[in-house]
DSSP file (Angstrom, degrees, kcal/mol; ACC not computed):
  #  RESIDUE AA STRUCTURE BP1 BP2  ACC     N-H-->O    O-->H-N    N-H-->O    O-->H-N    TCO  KAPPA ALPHA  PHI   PSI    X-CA   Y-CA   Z-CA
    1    1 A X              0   0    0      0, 0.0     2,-0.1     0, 0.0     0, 0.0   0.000 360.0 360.0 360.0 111.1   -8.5    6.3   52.3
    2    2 A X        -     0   0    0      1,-0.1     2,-0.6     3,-0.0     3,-0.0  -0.187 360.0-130.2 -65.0 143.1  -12.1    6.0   51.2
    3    3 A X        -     0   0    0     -2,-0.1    -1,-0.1     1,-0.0     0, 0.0  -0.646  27.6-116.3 -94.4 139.7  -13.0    3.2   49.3
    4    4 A X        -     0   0    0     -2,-0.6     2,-0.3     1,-0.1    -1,-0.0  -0.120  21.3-134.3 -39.2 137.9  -15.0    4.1   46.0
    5    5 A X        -     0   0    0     -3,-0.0     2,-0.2     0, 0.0    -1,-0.1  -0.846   7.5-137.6-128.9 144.8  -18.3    2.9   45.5
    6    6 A X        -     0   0    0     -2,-0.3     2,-0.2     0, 0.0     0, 0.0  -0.577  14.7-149.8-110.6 144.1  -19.3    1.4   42.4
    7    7 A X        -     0   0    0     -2,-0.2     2,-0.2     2,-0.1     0, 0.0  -0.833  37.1 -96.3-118.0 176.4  -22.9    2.7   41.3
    8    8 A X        -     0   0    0     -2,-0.2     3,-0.0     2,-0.0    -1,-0.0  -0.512  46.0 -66.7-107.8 150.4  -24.7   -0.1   39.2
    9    9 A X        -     0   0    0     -2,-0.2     2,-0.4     1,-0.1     3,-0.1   0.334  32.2-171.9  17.6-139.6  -25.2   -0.8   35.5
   10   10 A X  S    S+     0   0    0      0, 0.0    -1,-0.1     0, 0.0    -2,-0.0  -0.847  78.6  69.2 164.9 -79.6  -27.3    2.0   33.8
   11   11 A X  S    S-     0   0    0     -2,-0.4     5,-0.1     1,-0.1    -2,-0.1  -0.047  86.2-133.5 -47.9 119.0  -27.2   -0.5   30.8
   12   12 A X     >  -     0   0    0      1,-0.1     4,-1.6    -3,-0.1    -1,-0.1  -0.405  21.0-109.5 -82.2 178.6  -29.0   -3.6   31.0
   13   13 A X  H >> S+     0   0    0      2,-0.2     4,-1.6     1,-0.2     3,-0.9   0.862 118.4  51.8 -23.5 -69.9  -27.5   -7.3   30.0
   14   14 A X  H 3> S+     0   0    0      1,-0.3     4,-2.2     2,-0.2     3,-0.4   0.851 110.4  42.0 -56.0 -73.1  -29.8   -7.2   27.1
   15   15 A X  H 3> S+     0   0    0      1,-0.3     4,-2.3     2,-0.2    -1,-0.3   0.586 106.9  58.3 -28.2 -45.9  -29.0   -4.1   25.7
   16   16 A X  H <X S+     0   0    0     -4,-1.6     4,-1.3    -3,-0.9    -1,-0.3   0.966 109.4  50.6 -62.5 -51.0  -25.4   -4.4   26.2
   17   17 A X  H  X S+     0   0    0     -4,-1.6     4,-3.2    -3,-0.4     3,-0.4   0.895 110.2  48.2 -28.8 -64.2  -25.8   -7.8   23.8
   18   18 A X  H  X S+     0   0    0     -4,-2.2     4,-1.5     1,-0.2    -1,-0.2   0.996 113.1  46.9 -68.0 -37.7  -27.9   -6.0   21.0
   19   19 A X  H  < S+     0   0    0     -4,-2.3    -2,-0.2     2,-0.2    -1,-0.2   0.665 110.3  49.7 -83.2   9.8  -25.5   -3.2   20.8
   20   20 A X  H  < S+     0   0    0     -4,-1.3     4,-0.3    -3,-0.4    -3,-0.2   0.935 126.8  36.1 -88.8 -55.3  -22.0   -5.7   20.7
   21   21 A X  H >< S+     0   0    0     -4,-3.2     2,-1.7     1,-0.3     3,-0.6   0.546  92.3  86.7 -70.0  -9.9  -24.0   -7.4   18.1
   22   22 A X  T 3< S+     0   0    0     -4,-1.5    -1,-0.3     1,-0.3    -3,-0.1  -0.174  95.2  48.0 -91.9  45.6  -25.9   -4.5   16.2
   23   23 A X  T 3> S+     0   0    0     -2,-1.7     4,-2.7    -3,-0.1    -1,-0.3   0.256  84.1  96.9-154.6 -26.2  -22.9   -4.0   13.9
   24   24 A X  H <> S+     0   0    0     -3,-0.6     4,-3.4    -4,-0.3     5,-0.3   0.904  86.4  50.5 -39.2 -60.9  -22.2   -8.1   12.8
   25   25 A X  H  > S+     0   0    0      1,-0.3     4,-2.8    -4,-0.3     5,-0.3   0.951 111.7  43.8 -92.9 -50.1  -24.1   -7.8    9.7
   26   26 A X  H  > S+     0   0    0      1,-0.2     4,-5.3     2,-0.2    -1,-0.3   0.923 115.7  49.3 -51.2 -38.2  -22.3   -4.5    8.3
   27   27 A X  H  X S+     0   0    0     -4,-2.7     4,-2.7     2,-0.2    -2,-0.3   0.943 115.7  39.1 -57.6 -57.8  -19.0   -5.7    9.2
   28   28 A X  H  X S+     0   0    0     -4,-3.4     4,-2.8    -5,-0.2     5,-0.4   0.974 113.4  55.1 -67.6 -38.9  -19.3   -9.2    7.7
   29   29 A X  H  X S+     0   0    0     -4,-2.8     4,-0.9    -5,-0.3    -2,-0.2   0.917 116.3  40.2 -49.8 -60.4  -21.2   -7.6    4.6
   30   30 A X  H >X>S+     0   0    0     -4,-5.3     4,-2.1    -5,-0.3     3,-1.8   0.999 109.2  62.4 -39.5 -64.6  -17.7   -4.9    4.2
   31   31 A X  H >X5S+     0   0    0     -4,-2.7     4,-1.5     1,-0.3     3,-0.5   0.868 110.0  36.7 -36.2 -50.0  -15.5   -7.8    5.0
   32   32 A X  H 3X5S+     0   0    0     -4,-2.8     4,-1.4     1,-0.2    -1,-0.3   0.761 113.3  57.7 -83.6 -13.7  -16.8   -9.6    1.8
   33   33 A X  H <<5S+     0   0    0     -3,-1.8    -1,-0.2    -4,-0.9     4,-0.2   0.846 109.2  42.8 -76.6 -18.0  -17.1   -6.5   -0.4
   34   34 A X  H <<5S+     0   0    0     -4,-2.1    -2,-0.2    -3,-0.5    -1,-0.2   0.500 124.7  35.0-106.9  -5.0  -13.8   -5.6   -0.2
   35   35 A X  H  <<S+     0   0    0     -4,-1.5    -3,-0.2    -5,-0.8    -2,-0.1   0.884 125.0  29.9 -85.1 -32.4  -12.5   -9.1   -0.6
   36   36 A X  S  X S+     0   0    0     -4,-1.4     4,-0.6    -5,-0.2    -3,-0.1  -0.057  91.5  90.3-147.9  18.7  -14.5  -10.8   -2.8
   37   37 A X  H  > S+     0   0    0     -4,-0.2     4,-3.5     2,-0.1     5,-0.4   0.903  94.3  42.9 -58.8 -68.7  -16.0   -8.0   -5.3
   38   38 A X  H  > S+     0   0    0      2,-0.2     4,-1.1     1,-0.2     5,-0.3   0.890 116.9  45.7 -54.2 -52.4  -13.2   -8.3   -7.9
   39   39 A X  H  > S+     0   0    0      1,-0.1     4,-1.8     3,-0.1     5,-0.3   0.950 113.4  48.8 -58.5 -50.2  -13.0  -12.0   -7.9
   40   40 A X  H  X>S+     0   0    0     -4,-0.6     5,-2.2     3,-0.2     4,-1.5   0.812 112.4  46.2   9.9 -82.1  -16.7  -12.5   -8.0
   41   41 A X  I >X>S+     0   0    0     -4,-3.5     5,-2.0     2,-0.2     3,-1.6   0.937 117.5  45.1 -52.6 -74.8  -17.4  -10.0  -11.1
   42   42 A X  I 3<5S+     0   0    0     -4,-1.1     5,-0.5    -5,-0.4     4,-0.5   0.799 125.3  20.0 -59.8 -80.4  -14.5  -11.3  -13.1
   43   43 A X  I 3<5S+     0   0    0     -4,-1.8    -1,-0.3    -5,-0.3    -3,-0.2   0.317 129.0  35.6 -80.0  15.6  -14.8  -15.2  -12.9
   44   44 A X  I <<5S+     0   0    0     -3,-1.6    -3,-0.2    -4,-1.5    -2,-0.2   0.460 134.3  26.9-110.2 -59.3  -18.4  -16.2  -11.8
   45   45 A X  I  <<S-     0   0    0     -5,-2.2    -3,-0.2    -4,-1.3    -4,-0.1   0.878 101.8-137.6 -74.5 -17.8  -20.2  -13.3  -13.8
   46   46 A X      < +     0   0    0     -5,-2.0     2,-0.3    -6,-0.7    -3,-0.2   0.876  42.6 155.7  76.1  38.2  -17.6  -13.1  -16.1
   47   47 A X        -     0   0    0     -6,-0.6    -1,-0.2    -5,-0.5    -3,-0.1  -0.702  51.9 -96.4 -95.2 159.8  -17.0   -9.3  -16.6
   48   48 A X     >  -     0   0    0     -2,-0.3     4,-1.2     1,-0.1     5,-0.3  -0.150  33.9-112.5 -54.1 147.9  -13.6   -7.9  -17.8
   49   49 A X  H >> S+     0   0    0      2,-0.2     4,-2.9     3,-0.1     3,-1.6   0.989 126.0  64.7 -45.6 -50.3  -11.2   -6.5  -14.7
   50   50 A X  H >> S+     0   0    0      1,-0.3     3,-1.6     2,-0.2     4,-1.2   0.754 108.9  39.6 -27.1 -88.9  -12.1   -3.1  -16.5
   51   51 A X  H 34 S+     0   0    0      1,-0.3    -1,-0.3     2,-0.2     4,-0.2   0.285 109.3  51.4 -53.0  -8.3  -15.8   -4.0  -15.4
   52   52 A X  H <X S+     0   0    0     -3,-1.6     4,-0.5    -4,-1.2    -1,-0.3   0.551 108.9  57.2-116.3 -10.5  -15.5   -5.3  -12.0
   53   53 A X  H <X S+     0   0    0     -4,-2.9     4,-1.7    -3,-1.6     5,-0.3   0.873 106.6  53.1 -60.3 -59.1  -13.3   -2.0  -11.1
   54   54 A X  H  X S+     0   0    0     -4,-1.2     4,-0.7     1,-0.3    -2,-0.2   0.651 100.2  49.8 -57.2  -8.0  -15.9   -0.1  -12.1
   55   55 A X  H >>>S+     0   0    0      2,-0.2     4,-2.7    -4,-0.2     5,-0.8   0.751 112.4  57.5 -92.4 -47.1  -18.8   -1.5  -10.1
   56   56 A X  H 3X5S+     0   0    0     -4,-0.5     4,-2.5     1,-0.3    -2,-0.2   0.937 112.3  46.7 -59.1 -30.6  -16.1   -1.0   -7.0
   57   57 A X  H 3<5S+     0   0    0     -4,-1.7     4,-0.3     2,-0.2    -1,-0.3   0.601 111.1  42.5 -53.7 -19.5  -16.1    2.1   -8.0
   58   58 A X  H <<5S+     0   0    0     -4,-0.7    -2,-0.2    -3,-0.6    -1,-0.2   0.616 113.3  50.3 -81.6 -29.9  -19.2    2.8   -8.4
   59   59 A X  H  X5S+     0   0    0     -4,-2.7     4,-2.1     2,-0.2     3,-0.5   0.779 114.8  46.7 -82.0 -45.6  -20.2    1.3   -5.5
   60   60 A X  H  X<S+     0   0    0     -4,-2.5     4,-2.0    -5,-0.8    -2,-0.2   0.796 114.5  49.9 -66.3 -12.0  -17.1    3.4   -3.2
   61   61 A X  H  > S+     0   0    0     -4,-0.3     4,-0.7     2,-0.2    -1,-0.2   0.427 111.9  43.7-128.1 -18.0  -18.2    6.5   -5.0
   62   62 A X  H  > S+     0   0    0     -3,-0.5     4,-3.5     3,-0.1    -2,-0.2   0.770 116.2  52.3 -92.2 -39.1  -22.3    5.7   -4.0
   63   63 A X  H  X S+     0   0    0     -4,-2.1     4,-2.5     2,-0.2    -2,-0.2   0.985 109.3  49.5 -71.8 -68.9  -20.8    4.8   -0.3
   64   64 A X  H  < S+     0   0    0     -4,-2.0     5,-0.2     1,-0.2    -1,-0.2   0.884 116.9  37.8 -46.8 -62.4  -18.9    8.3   -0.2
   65   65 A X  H >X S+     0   0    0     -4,-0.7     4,-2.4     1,-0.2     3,-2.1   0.981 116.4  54.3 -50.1 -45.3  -22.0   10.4   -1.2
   66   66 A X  H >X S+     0   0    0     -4,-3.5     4,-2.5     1,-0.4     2,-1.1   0.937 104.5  55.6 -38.5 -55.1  -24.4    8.2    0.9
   67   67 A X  H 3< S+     0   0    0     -4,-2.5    -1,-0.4     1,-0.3    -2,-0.1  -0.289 109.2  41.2 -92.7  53.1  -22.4    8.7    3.7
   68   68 A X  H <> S+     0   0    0     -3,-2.1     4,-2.4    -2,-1.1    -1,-0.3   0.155 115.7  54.3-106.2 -22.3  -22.4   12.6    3.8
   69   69 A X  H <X S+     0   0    0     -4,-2.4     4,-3.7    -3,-0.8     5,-0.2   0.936 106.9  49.1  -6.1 -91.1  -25.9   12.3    2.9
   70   70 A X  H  X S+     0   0    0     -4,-2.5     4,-2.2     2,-0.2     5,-0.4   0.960 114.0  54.2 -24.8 -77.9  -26.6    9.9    6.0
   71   71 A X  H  > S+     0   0    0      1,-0.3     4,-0.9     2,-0.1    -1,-0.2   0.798 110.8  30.8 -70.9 -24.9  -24.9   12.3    8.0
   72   72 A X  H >X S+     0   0    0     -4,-2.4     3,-1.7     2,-0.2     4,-1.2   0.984 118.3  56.7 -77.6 -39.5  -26.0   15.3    7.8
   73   73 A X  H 3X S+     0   0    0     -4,-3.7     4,-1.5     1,-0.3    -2,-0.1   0.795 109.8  56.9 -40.6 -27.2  -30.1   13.9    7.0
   74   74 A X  H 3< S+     0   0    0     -4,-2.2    -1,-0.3     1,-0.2    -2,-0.2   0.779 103.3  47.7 -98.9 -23.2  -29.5   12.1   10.4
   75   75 A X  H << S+     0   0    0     -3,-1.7    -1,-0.2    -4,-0.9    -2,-0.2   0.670 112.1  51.8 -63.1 -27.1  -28.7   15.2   12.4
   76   76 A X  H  < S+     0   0    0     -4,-1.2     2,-0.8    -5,-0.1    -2,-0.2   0.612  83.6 103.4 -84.6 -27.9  -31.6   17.0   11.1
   77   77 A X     <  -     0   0    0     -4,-1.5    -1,-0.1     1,-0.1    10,-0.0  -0.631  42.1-175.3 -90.0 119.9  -34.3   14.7   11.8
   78   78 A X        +     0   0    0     -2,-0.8     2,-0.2     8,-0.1     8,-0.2   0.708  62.3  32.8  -3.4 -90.1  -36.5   15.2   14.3
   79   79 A X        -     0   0    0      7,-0.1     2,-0.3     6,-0.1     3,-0.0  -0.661  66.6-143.0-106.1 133.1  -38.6   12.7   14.7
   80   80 A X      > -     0   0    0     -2,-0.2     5,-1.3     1,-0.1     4,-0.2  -0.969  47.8 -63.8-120.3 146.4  -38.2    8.7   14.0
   81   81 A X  T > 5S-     0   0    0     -2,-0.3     3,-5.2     1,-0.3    -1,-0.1   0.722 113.3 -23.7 -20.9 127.8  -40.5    6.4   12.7
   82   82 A X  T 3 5S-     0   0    0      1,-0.3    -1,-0.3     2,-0.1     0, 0.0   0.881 126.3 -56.2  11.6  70.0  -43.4    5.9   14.6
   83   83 A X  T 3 5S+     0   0    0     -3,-0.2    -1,-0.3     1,-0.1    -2,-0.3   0.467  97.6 131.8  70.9  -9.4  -41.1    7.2   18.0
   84   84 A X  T < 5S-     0   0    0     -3,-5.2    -3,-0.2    -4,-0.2     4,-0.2   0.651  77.8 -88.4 -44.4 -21.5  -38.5    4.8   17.6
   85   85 A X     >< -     0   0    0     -5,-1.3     4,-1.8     3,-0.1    -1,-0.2  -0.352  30.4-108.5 133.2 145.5  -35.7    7.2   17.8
   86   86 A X  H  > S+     0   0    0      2,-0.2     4,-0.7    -8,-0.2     3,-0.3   0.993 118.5  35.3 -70.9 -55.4  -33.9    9.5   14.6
   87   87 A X  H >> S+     0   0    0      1,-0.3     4,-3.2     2,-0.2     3,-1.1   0.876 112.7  57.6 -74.1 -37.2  -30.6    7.5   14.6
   88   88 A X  H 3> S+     0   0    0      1,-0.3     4,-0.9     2,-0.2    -1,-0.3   0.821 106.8  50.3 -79.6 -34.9  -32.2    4.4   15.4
   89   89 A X  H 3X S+     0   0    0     -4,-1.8     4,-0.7    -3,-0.3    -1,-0.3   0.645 108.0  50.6 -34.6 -33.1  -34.4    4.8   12.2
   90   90 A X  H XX S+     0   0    0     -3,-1.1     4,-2.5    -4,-0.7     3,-2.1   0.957 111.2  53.3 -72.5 -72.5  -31.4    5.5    9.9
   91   91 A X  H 3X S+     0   0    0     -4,-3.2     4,-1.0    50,-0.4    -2,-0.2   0.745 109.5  47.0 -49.6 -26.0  -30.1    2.4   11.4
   92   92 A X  H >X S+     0   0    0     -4,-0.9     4,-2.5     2,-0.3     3,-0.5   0.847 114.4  40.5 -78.7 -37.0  -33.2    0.5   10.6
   93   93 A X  H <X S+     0   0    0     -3,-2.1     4,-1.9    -4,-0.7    -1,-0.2   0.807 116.3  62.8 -87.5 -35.6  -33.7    1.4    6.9
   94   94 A X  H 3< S+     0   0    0     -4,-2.5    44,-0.4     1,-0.2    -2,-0.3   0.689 102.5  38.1 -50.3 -34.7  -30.1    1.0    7.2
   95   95 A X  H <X S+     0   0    0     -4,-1.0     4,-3.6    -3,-0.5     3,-0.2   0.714 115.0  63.8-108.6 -45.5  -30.0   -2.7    8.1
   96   96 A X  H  X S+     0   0    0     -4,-2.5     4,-1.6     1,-0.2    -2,-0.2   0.759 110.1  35.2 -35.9 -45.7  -33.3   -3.4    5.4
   97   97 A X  H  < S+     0   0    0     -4,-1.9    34,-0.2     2,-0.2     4,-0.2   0.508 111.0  56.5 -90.7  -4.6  -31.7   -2.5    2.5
   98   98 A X  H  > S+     0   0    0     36,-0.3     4,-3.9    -3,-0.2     5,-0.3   0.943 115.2  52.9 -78.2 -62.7  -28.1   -3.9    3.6
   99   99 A X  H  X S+     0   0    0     -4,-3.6     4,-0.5     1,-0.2     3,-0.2   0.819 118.1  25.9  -0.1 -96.3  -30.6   -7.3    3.9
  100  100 A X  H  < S+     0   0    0     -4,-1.6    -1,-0.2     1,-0.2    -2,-0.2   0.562 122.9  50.1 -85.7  -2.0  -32.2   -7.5    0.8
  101  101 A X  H >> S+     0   0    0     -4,-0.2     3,-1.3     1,-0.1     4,-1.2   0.896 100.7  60.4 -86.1 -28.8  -29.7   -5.8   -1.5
  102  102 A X  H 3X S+     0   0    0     -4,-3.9     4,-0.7     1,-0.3    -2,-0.1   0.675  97.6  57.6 -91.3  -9.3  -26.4   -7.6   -0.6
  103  103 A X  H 3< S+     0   0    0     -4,-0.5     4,-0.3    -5,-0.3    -1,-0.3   0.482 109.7  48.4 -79.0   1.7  -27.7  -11.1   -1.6
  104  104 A X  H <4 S+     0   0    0     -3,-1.3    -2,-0.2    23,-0.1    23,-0.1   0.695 102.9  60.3 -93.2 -20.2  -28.2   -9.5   -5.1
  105  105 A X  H  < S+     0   0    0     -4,-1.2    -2,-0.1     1,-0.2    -3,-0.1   0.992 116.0  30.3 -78.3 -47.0  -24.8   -8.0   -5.2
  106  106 A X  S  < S+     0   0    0     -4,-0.7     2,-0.4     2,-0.1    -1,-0.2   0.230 107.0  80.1-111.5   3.4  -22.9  -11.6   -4.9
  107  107 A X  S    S-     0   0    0     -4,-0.3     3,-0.1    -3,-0.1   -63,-0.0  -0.975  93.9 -89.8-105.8 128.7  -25.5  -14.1   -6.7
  108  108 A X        -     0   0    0     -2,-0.4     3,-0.2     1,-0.1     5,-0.1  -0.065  52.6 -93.7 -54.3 138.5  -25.9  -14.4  -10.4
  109  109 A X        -     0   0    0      3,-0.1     2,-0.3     1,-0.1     4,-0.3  -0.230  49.3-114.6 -70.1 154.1  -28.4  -12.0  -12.0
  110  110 A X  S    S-     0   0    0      1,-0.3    -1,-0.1     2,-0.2    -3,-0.0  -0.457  85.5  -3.8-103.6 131.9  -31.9  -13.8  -12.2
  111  111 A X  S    S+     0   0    0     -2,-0.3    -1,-0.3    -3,-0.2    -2,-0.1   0.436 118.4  76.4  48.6   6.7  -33.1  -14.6  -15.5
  112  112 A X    >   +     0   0    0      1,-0.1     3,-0.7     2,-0.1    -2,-0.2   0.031  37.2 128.0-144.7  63.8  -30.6  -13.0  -17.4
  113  113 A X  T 3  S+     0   0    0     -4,-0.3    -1,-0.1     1,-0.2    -3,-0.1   0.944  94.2  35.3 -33.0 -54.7  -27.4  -15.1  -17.5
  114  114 A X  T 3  S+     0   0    0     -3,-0.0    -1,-0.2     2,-0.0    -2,-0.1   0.663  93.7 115.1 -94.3  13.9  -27.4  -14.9  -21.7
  115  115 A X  S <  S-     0   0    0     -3,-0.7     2,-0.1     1,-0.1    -3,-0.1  -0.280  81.0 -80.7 -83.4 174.0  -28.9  -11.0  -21.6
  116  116 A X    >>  -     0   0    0      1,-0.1     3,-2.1     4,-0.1     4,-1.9  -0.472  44.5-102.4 -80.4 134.8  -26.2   -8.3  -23.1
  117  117 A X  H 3> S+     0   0    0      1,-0.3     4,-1.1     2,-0.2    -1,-0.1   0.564 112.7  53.5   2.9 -73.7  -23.4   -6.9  -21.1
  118  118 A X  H 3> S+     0   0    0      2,-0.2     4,-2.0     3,-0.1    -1,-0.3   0.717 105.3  58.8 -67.7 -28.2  -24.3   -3.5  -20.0
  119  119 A X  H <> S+     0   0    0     -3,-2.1     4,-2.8     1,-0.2     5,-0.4   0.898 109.8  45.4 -76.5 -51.8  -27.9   -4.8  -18.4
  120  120 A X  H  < S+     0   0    0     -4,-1.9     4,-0.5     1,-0.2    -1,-0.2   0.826 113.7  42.7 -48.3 -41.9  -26.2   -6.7  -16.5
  121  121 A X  H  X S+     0   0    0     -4,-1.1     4,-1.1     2,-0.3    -2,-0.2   0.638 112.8  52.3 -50.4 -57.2  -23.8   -4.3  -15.6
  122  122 A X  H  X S+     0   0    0     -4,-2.0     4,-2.1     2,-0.2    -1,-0.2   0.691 111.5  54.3 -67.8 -46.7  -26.6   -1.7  -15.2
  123  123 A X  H  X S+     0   0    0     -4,-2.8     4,-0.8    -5,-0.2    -2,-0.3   0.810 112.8  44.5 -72.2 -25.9  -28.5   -4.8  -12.6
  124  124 A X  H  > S+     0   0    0     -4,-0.5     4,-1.0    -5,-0.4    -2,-0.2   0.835 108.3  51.9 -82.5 -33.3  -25.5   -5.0  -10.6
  125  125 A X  H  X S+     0   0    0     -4,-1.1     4,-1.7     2,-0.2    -2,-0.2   0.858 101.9  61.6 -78.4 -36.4  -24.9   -1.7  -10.3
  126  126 A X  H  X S+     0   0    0     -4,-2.1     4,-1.8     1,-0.2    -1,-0.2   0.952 110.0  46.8 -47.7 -49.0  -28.5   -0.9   -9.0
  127  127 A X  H  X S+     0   0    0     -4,-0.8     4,-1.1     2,-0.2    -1,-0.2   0.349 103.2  55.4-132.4  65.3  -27.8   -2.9   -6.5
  128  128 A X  H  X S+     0   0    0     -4,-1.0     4,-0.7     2,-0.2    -1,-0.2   0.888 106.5  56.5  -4.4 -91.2  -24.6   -1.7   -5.6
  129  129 A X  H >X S+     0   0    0     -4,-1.7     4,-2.9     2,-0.3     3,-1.1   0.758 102.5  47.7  29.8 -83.3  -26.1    1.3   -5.3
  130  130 A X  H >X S+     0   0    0     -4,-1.8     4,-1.2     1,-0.3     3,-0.9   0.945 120.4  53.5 -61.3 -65.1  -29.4    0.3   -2.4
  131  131 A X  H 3X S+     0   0    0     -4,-1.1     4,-2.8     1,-0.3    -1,-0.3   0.569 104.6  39.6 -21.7 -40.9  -26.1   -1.5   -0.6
  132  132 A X  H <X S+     0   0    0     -3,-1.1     4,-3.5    -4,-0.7    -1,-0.3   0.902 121.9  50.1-103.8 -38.0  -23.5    0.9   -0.2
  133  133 A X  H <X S+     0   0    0     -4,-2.9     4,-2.3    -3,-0.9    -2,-0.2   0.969 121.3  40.3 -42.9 -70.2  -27.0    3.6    0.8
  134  134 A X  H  X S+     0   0    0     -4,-1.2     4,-0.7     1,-0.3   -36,-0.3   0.639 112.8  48.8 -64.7 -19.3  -28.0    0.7    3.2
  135  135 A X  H >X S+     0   0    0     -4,-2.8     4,-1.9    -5,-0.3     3,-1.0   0.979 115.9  48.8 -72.5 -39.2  -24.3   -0.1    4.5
  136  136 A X  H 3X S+     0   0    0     -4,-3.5     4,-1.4     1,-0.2     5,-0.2   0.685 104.7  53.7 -72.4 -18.2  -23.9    4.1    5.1
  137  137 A X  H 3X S+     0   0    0     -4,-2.3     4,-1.2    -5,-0.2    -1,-0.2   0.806 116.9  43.5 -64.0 -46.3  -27.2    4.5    7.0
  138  138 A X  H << S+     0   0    0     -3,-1.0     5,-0.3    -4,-0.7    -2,-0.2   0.998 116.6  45.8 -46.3 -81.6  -25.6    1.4    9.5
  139  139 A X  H >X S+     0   0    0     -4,-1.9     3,-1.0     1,-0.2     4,-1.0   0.823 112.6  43.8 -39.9 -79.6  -22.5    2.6    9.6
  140  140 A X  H >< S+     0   0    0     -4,-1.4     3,-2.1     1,-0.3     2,-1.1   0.914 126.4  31.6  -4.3 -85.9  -23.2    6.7   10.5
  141  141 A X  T 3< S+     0   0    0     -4,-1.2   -50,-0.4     1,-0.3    -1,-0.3  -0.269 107.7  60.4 -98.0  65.7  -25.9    5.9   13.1
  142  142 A X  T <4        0   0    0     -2,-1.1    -1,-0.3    -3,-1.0    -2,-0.2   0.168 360.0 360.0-136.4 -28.6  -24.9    2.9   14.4
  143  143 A X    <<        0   0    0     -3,-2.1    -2,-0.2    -4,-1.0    -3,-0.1   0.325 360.0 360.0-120.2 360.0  -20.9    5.1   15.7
């Protein structure tokens, strides 16, 4: 019986590394939206349950569009940013906005603690909003 010969790697070390990791930030990012939304609104910002469903809704209901959005925009495009690659662009704008939006989502809004309900509401929700874009852009072309 011959024995099989193993042909080597294609993928290097490196490469295998970024892509077990390339995924960490969405995953912890979910883990805490879906855990720690509801509490969060309601006793630190101090919105009604009423109001801290609605931003999860608003935020699943931004996720849903994004991510048919994402997918078809990410089949379609050519070209990505300066040759980096189409998917690997989505993923990139993808990982930017996940960044800077998703410490805004879970921190108390800046400078206006005593401002009127609905702005806040309206601040949160913006970004909400760049998040759930920036988680579906990850997500899509990243699987």
């Amino acid at each position: 019986m011959p024995v099989p010969v193993s042909e080597p790697d294609v993928v290097s070390k490196c490469s295998k590394f970024a892509y077990s990791v390339g995924h960490v930030l969405n995953d912890l990012s979910a883990s805490m939206w879906f855990s720690y939304l509801l509490v969060f609104y309601h006793r630190v910002v101090t919105f009604s349950n009423a109001s801290a469903g609605y931003l999860l809704l608003i935020g699943q209901v931004a996720d849903a569009i994004s991510t048919t959005f994402v997918g078809f925009e990410s089949d379609r495009t050519r070209t990505g940013f300066f040759h980096y690659g189409r998917r690997k662009s989505w993923h990139l704008v993808g990982v930017i906005c996940v960044f800077f939006s998703f410490p805004f989502c879970f921190n108390l809004c800046i400078q206006c603690q005593t401002s009127d309900l609905w702005a806040r509401f309206i601040y949160y929700t913006m970004f909400i909003i760049i998040f759930q874009f920036g988680w579906s852009c990850s997500q899509i072309t990243h699987l």
